[in-house]
PADREN-731868 format. One record per atom (N, C-alpha, C): y, z, x; residue number from 1. Coordinates in steps of 0.1 Angstrom, whole numbers, plus 5000, padded with zeros to 4 digits. Layout:
N
REC   yy   zz   xx num
REC    Y    Z    X NUM
...
END
This chain:
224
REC   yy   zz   xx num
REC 4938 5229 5005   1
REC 4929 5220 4999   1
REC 4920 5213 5009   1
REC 4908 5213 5006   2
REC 4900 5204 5017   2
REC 4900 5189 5012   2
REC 4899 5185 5022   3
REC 4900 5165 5017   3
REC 4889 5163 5024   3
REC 4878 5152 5014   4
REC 4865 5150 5018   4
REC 4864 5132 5024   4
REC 4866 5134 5033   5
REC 4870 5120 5041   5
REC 4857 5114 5043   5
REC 4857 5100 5036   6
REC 4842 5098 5040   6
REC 4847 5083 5046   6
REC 4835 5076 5057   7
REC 4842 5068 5067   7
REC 4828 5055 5059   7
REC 4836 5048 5060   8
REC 4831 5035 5049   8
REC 4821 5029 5062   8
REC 4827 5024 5070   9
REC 4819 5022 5080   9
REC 4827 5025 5095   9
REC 4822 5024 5107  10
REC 4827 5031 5120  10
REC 4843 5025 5118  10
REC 4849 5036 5120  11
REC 4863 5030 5121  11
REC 4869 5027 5108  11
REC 4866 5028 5098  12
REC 4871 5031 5085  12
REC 4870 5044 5079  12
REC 4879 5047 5074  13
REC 4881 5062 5066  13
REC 4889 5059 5052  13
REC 4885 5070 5042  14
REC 4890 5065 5032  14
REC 4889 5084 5026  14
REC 4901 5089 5020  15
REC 4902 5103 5014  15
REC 4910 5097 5004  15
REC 4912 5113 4997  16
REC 4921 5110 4983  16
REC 4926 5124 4983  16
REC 4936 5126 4974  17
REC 4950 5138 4978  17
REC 4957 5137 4963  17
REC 4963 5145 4954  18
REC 4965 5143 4942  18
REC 4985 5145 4948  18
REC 4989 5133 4945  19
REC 5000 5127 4942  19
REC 5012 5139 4940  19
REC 5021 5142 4945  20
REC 5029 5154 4944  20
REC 5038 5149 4932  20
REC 5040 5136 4925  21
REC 5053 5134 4919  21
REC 5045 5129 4906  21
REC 5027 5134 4900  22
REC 5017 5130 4897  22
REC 5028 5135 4878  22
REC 5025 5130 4871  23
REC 5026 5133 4853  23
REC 5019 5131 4851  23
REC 5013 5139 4836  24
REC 5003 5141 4825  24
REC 5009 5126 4820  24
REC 5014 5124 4820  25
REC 5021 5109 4812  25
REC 5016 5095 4822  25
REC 5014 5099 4830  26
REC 5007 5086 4838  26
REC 4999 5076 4836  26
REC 4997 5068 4836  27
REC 4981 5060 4834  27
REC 4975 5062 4842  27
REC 4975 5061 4860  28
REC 4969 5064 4869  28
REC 4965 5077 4871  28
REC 4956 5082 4875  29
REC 4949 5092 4886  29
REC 4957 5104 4891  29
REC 4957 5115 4893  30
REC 4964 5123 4899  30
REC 4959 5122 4914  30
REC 4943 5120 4916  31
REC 4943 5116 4927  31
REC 4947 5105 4931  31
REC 4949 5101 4946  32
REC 4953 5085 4949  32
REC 4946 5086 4965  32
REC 4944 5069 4965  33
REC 4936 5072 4980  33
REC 4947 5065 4989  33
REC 4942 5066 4998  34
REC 4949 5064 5015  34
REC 4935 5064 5024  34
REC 4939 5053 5035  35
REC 4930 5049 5041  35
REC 4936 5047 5056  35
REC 4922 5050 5067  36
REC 4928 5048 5080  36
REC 4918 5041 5087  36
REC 4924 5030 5096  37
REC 4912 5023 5104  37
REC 4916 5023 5118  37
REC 4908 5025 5127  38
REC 4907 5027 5139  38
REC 4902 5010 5146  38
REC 4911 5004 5147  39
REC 4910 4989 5154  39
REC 4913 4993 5171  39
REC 4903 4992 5176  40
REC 4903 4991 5187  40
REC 4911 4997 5194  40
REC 4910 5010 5195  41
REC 4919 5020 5198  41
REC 4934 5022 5195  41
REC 4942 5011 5178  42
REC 4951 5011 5174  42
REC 4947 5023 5162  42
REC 4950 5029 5160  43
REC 4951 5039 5147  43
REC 4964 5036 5135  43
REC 4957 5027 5121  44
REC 4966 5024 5114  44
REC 4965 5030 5095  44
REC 4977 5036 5096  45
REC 4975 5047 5080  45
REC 4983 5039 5076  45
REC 4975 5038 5064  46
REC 4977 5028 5049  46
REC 4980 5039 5039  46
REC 4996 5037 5033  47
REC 4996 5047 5025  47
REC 4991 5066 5023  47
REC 5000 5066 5039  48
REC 4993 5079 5038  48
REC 4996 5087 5032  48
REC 4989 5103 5027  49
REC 4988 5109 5013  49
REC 4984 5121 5024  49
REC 4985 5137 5023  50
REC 4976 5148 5034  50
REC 4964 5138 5040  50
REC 4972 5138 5048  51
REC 4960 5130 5059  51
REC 4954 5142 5065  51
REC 4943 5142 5065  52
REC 4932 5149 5072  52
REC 4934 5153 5084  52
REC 4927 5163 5085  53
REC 4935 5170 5104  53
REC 4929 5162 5111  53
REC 4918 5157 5112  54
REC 4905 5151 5120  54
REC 4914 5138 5118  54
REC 4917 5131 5111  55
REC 4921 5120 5111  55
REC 4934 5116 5118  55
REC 4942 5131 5117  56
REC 4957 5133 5127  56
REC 4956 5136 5136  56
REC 4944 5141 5144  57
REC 4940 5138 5155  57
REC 4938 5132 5162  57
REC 4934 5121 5155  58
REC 4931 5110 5161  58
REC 4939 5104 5162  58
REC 4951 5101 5158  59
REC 4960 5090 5153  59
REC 4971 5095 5163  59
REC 4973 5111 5171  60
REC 4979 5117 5180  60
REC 4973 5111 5193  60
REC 4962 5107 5195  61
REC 4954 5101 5205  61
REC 4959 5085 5211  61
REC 4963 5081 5198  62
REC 4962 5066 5199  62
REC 4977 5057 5191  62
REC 4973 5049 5196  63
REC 4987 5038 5194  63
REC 4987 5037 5179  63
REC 4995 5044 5172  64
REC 4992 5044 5158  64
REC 5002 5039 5149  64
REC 5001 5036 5140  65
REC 5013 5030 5131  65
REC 5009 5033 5117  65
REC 5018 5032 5104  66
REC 5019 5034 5091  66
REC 5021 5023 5086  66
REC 5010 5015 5074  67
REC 5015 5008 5067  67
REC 5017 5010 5054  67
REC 5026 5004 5051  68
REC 5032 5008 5034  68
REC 5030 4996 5024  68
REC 5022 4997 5014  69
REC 5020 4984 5008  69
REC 5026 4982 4998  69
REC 5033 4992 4999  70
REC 5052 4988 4992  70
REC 5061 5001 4993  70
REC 5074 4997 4991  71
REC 5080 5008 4999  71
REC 5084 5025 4991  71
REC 5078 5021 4985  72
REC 5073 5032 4972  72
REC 5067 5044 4970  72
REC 5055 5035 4980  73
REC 5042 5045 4986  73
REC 5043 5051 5000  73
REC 5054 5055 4999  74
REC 5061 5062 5013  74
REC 5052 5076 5012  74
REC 5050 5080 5005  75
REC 5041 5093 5002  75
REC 5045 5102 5015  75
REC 5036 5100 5024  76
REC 5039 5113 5039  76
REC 5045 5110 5048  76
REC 5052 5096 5049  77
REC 5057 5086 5058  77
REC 5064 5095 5068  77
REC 5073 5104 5064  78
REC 5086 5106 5067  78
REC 5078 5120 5076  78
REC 5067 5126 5072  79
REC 5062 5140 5077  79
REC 5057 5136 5087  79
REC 5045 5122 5089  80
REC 5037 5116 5097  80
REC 5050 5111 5109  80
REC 5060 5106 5107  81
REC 5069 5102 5114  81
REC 5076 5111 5125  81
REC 5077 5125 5116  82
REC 5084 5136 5126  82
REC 5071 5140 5131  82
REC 5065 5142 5133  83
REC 5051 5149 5140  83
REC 5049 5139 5151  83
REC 5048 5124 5148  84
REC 5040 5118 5158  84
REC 5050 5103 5162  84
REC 5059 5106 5160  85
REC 5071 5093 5164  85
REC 5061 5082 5162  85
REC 5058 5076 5148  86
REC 5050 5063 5149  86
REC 5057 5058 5142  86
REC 5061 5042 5142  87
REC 5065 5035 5134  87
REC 5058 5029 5120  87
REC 5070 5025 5110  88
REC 5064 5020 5099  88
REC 5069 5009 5098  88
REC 5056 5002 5093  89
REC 5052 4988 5084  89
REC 5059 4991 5072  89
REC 5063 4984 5069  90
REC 5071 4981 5050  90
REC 5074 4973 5045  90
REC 5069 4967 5039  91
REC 5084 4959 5028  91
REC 5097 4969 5028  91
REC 5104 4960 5021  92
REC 5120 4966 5020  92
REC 5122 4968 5002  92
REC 5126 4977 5003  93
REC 5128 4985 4987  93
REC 5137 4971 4981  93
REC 5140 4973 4971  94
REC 5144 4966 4958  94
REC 5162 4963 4962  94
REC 5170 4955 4962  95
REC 5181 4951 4963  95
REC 5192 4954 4949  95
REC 5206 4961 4953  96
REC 5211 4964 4941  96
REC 5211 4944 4933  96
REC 5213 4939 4941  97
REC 5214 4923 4931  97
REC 5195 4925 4925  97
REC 5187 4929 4929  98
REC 5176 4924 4925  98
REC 5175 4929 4912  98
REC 5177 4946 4915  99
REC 5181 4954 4903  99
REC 5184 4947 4890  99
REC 5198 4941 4892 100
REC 5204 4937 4885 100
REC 5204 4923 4876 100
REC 5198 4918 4887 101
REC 5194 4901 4881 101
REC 5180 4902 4876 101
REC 5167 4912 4876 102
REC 5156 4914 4871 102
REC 5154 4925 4857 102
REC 5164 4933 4861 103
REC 5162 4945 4852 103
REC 5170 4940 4844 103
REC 5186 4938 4846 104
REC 5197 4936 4833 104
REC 5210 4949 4840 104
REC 5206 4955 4847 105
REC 5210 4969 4853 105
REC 5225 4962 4856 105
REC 5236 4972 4854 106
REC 5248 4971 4859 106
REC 5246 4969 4872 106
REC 5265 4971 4879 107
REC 5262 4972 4892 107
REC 5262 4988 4894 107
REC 5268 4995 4886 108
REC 5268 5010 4884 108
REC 5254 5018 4884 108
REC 5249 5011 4876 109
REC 5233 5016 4877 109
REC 5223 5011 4888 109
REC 5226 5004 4888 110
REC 5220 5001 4907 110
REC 5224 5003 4914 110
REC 5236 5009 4920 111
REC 5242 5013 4929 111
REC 5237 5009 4939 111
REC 5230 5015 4948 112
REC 5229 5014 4963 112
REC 5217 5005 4968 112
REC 5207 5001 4958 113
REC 5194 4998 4951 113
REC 5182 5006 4955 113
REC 5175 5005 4954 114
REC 5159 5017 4952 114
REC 5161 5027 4965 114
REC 5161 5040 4960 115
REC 5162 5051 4968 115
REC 5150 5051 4976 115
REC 5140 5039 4977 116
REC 5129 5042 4987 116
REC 5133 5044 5004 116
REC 5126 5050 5010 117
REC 5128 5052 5022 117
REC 5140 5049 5029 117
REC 5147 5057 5026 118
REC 5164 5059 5027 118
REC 5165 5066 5038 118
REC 5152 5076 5042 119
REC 5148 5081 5057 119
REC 5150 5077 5070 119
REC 5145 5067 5061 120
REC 5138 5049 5070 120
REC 5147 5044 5074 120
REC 5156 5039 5066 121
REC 5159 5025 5063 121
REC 5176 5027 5067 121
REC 5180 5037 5059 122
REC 5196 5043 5060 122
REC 5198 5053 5072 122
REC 5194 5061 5073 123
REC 5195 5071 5083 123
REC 5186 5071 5096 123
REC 5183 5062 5096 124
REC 5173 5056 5109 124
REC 5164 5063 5113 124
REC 5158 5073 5106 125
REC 5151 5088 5109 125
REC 5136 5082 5117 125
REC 5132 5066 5117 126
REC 5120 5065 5124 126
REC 5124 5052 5128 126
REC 5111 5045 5134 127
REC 5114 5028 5139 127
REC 5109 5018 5124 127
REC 5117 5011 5119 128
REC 5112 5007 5109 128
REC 5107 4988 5112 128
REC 5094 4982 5110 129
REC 5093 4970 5109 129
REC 5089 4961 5099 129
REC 5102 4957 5088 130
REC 5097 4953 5074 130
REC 5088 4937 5076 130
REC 5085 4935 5066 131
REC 5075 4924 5066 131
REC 5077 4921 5054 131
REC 5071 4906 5046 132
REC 5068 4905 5032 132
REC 5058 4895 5034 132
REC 5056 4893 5021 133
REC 5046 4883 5017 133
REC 5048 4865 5028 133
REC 5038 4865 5033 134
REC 5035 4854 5041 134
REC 5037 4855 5053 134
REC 5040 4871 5060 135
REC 5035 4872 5073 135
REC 5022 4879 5077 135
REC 5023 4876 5090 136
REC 5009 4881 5096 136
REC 5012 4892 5104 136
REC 5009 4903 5105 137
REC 5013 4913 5108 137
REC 5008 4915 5126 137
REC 5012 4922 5135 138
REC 5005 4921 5147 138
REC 4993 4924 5147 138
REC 4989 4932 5140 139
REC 4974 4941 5142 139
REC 4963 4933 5132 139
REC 4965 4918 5128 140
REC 4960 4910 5125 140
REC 4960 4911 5108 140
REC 4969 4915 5103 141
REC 4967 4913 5086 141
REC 4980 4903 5085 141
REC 4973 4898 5071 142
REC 4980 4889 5065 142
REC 4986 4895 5058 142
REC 4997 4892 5048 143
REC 5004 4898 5037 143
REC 5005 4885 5023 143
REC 4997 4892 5013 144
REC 5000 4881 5001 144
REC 5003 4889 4994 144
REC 5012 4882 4986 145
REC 5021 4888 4975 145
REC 5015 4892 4961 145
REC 5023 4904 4957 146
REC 5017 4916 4949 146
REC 5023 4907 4935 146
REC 5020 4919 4925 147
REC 5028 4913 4910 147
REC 5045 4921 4909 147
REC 5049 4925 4925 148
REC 5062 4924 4929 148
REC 5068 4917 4940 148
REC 5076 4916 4941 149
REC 5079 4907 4956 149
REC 5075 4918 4964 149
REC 5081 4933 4966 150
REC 5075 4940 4977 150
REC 5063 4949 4974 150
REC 5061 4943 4967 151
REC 5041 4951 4961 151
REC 5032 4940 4968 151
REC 5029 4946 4977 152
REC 5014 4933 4988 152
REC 5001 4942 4987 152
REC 4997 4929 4991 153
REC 4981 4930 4993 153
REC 4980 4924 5005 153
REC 4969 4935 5015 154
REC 4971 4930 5024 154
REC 4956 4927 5031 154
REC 4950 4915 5038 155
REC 4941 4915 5042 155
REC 4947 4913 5055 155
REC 4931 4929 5063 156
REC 4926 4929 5077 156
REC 4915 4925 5082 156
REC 4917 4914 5085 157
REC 4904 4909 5092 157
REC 4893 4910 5098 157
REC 4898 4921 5108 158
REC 4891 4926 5118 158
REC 4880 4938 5108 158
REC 4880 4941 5093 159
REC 4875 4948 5091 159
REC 4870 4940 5075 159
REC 4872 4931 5076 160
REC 4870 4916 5065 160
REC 4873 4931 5048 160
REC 4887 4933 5048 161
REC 4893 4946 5038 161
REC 4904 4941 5033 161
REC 4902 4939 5021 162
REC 4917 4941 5014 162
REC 4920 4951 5011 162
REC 4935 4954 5012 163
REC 4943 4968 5009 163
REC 4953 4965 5001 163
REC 4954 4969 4989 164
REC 4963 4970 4976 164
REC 4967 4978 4971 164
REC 4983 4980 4969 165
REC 4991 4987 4960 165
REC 4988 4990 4951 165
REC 4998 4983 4940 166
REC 5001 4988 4928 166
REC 4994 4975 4920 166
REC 4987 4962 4926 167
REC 4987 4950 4920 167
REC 4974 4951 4919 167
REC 4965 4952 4926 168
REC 4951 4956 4924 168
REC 4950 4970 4923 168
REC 4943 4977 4908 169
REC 4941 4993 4908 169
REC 4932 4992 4897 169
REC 4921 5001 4896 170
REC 4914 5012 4890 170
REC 4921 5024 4885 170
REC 4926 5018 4869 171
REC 4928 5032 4862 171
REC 4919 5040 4852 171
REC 4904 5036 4854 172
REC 4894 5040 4852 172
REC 4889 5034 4840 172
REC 4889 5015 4846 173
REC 4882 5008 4842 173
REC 4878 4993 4849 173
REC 4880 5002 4861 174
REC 4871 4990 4874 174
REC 4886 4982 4879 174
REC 4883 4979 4891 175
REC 4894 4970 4892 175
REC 4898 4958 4888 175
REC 4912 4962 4885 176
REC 4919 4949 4877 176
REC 4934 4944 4884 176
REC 4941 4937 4881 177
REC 4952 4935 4882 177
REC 4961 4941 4872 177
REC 4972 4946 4879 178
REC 4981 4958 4873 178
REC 4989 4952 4860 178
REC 4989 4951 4851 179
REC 4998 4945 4836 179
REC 5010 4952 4833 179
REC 5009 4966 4837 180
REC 5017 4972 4832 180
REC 5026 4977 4838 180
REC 5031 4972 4846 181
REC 5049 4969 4852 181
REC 5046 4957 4860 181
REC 5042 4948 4854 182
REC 5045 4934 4857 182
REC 5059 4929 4856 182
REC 5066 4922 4865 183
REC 5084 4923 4863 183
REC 5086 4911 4851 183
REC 5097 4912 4845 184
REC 5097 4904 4833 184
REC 5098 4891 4839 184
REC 5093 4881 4830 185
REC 5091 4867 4834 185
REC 5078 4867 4842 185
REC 5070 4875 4842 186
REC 5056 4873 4855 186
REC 5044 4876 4846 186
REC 5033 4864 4849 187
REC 5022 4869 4840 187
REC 5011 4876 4851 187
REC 5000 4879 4843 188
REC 4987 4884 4847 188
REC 4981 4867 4857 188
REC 4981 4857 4850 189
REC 4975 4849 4858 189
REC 4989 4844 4868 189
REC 4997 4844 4863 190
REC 5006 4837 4880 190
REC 5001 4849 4890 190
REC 5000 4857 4889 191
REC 4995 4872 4897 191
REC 4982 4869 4905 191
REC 4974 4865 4896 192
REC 4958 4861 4902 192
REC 4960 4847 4908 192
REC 4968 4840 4901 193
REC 4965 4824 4908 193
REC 4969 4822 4926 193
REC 4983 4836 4931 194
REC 4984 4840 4941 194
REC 4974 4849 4947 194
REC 4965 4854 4943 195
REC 4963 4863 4955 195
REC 4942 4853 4950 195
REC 4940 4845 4948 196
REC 4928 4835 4943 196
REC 4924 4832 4960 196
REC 4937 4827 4968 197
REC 4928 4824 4984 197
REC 4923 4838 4987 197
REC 4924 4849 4985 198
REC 4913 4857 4992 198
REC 4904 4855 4988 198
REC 4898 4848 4977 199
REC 4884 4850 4973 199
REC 4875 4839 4984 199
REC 4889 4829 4992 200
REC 4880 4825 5001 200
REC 4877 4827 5016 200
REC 4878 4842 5014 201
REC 4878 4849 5030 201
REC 4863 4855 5028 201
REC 4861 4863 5040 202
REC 4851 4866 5041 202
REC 4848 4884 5036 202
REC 4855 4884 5026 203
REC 4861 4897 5018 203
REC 4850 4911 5014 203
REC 4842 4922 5023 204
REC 4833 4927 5021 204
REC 4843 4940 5016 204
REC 4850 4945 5021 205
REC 4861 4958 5014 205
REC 4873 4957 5003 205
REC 4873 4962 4990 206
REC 4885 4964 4988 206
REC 4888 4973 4986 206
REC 4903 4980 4995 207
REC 4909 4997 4992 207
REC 4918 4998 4984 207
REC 4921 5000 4971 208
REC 4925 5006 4962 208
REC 4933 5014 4965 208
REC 4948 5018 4965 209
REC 4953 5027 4966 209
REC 4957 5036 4955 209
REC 4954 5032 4942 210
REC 4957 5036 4931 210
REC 4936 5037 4925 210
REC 4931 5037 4926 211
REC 4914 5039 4925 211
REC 4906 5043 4938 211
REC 4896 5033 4944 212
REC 4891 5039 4958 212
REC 4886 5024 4961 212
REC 4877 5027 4971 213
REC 4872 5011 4975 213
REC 4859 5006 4970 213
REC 4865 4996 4966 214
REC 4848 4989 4961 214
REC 4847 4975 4970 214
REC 4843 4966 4967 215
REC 4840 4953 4970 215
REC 4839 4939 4967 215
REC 4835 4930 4971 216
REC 4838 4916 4965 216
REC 4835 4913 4949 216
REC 4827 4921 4943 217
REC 4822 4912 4933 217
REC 4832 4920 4923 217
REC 4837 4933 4927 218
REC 4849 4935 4915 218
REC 4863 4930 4919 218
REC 4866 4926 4932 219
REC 4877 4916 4936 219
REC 4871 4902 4927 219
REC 4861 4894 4926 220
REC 4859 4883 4923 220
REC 4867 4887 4907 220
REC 4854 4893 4903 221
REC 4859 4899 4882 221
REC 4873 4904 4883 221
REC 4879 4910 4889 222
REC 4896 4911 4887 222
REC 4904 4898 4888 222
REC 4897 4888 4898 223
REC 4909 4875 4898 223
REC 4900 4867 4889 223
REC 4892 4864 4879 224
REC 4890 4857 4875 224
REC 4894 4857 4857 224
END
């Protein structure tokens, strides 16, 4: 499959790759995007998805890292890991008590809690560096909290870009905030009223990982 990588501006890239675990029953897209930015000779993949050879190239070149904007969207994590020994950015998957005190879940059915990056996390298969909501990451992003505790949105500065999960997406009706696995007890506006200080940054990108990228004035119309 060829992937048509088009670069938003120098040092931004943005492709899209149709989801291996994708259902006709979905709401979302069979495609999904993933994005890479080249900060000053750091190379950092957001959600990566067949990353582009030209883009793995580069990322072989340079001090690179993976970020996960929740631990979910592990998508190539574990492939990109054995090839190029880069570390990953994550939140930390779902806790059997979280399971249990959110969902209703036994302790039986939660067992060990979210089988996400068990690669990662259990078997040590790469260097893992979790993060959550309210830190600042080294490579200068902030982390604000998704319509999950480990679903973030993350703004990078250096490229005035917000990068979103599952909480901001385009299911082919402009970006919105996500309603539909909102966790119980959590509305649409407690969701917006947190992530409302981006609108006072200087916000010219938003990347979509579940849509593509658009910009301020459909970030403004989604939080309002």
């Amino acid at each position: 499959m060829v992937r048509v990588v088009r670069e938003l501006q120098a040092g931004l890239w943005h492709w899209q790759a149709p989801h291996p675990e994708w259902r006709a029953s979905e709401p979302w897209d069979q495609n999904v995007s993933s994005y890479a930015i080249d900060d000053d000779g750091r190379m950092l993949l957001f959600d990566p998805l067949a990353v582009p050879s030209e883009i793995e190239a580069l990322a072989a070149e340079r001090e690179t890292a993976i970020v996960l904007t929740a631990p979910w969207h592990e998508r190539d994590a574990e492939r990109l890991v054995e090839r190029l020994g880069v570390p990953v950015y994550t939140p930390l998957p779902d806790t059997p008590e979280y399971l249990m005190q959110t969902y209703g879940l036994t302790a039986e059915q939660a067992g060990d809690g979210s089988p996400d990056l068990v690669w990662l996390l259990r078997e040590q298969k790469g260097e893992a560096r979790p993060y959550a909501p309210g830190d600042r990451l080294p490579f200068g992003a902030d982390v604000f909290p998704g319509h999950k505790p480990n679903d973030t949105v993350l703004w990078v500065e250096s490229r005035r870009a917000v990068i979103s999960g599952d909480t901001l997406v385009d299911f082919g009706r402009g970006l919105e905030i996500n309603q539909r696995w909102l966790r119980p007890g959590v509305t649409r506006e407690q969701v917006a009223e947190q992530l409302r200080p981006l609108l006072e940054l200087p916000v010219e990108h938003v990347l979509a990982t579940h849509g593509g990228p658009t910009d301020r004035a459909a970030l403004e119309r989604a939080l309002s």
